[in-house]
Structures are given as structure tokens and as C-alpha cells.
Kinemage of the C-alpha trace (Angstrom):
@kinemage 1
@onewidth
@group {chain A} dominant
@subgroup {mainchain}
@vectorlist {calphas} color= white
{ca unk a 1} P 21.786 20.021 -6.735
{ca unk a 2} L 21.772 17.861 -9.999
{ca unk a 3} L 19.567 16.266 -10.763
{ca unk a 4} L 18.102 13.051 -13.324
{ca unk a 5} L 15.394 12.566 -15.023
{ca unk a 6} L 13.290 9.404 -14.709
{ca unk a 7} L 10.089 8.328 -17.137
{ca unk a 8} L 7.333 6.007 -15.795
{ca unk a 9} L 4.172 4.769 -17.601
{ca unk a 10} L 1.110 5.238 -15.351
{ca unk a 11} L -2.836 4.945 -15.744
{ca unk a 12} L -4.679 7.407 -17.305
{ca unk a 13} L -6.594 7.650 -14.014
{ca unk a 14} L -3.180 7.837 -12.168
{ca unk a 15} L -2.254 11.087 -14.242
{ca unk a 16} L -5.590 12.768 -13.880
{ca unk a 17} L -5.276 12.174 -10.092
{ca unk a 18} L -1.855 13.648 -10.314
{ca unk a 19} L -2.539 16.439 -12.365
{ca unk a 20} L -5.574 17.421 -9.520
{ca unk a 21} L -3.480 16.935 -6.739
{ca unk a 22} L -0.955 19.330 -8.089
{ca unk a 23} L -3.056 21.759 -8.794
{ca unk a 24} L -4.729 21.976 -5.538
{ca unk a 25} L -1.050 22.141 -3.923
{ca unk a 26} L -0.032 24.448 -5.771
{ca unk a 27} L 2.961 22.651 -7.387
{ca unk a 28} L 4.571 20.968 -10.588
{ca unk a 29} L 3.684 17.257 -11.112
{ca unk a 30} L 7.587 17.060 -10.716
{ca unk a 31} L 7.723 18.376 -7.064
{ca unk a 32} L 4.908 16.414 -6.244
{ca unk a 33} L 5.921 12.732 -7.655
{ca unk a 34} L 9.390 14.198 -5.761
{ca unk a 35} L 8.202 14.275 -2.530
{ca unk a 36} L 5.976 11.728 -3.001
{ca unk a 37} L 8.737 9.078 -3.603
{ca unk a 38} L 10.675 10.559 -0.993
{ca unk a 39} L 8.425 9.369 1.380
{ca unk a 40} L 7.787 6.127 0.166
{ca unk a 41} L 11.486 5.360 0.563
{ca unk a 42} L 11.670 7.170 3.801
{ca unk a 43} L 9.063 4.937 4.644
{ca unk a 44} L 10.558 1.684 3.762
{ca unk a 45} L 13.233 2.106 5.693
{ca unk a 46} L 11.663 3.665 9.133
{ca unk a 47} L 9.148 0.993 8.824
{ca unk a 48} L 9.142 -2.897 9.821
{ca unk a 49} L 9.324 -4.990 6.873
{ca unk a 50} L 6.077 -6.470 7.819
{ca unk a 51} L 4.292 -3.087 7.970
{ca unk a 52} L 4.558 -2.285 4.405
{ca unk a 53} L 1.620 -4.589 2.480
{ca unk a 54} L 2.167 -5.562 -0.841
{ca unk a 55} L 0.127 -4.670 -3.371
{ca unk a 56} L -0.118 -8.161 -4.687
{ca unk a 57} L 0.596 -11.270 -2.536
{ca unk a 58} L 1.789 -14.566 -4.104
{ca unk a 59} L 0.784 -17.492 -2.731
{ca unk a 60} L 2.016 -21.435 -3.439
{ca unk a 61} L -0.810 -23.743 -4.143
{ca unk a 62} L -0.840 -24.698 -0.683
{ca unk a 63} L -1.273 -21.597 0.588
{ca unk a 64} L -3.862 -20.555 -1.647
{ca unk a 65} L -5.681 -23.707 -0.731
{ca unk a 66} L -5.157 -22.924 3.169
{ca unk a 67} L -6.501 -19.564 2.647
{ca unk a 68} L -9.840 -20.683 0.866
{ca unk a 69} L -9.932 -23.778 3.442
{ca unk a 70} L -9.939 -20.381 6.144
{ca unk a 71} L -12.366 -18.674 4.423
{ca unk a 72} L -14.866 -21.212 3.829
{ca unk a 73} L -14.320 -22.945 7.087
{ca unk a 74} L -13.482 -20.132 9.686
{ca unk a 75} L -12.351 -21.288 13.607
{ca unk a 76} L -14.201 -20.197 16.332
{ca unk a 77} L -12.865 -17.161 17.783
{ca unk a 78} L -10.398 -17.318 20.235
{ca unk a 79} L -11.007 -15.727 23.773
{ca unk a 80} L -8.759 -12.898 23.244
{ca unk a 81} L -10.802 -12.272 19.820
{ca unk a 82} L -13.678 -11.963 21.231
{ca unk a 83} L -12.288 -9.612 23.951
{ca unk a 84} L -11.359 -7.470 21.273
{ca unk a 85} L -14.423 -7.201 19.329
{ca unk a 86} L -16.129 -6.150 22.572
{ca unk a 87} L -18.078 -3.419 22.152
{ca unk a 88} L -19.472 -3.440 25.987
């Protein structure tokens, strides 16, 4: 199979991680960052759109001001939310 070679810049902390986890597999960092991003794309497209979180969230300023307005002024729970933090 051919194949192409790709170059990335990653934390030092990223590569130590890597370098770990390959050991313990017993594997190349190659095989591993291979399979690793061939499930992250076979997740993204088995999975809902919504199910896959972003790492960072942008959010307009009045968004950002409806999430703080949230935080610092939470509504009661709902029924149902209080059903489901039942522990009885």
C-alpha cells in the first residue's frame, strides 16, 4: 500500500505521552498516531455531529454574556431534573 508522509508539531508533553504509549504497545510511534487517526475519522463520521465536543467553543458576545448570566444566576431545576438526580 503506498503510503505519505505527514509532519505535525505537538507538545513536548504530547510526545513523551506518545513515546510511553508506544512502548507499552509494543509499536512504532508511526503505527500508533496511524491507528489513532484512523479512529478519530472513523469516529467523525459514525458519530452525530453533536456528539463530537470541540475542544474550544466560540461564543458571540451574547452568548458569552448568556452563559455567565446562567452561571451566576442558575433556574430552579426542572421536575424532570430533579428526577434525575434522584439518588432514592
Amino acid at each position: 500500500m503506498p503510503t505519505t508522509q505527514i509532519s505535525a508539531h505537538i507538545p513536548d508533553e504530547l510526545k513523551v505521552s506518545l513515546d510511553r504509549q508506544a512502548r507499552a504497545m509494543g509499536v512504532t510511534r508511526a503505527q500508533l498516531v496511524q491507528e489513532a487517526l484512523r479512529h478519530h475519522l472513523q469516529a467523525l463520521v459514525e458519530l452525530a455531529p453533536e456528539a463530537i465536543i470541540p475542544k474550544r467553543i466560540v461564543l458571540t458576545r451574547e452568548s458569552a454574556e448568556r452563559v455567565r448570566d446562567l452561571v451566576e444566576r442558575p433556574p430552579e431545576p426542572t421536575d424532570e431534573m430533579r428526577r434525575l438526580f434522584d439518588d432514592r
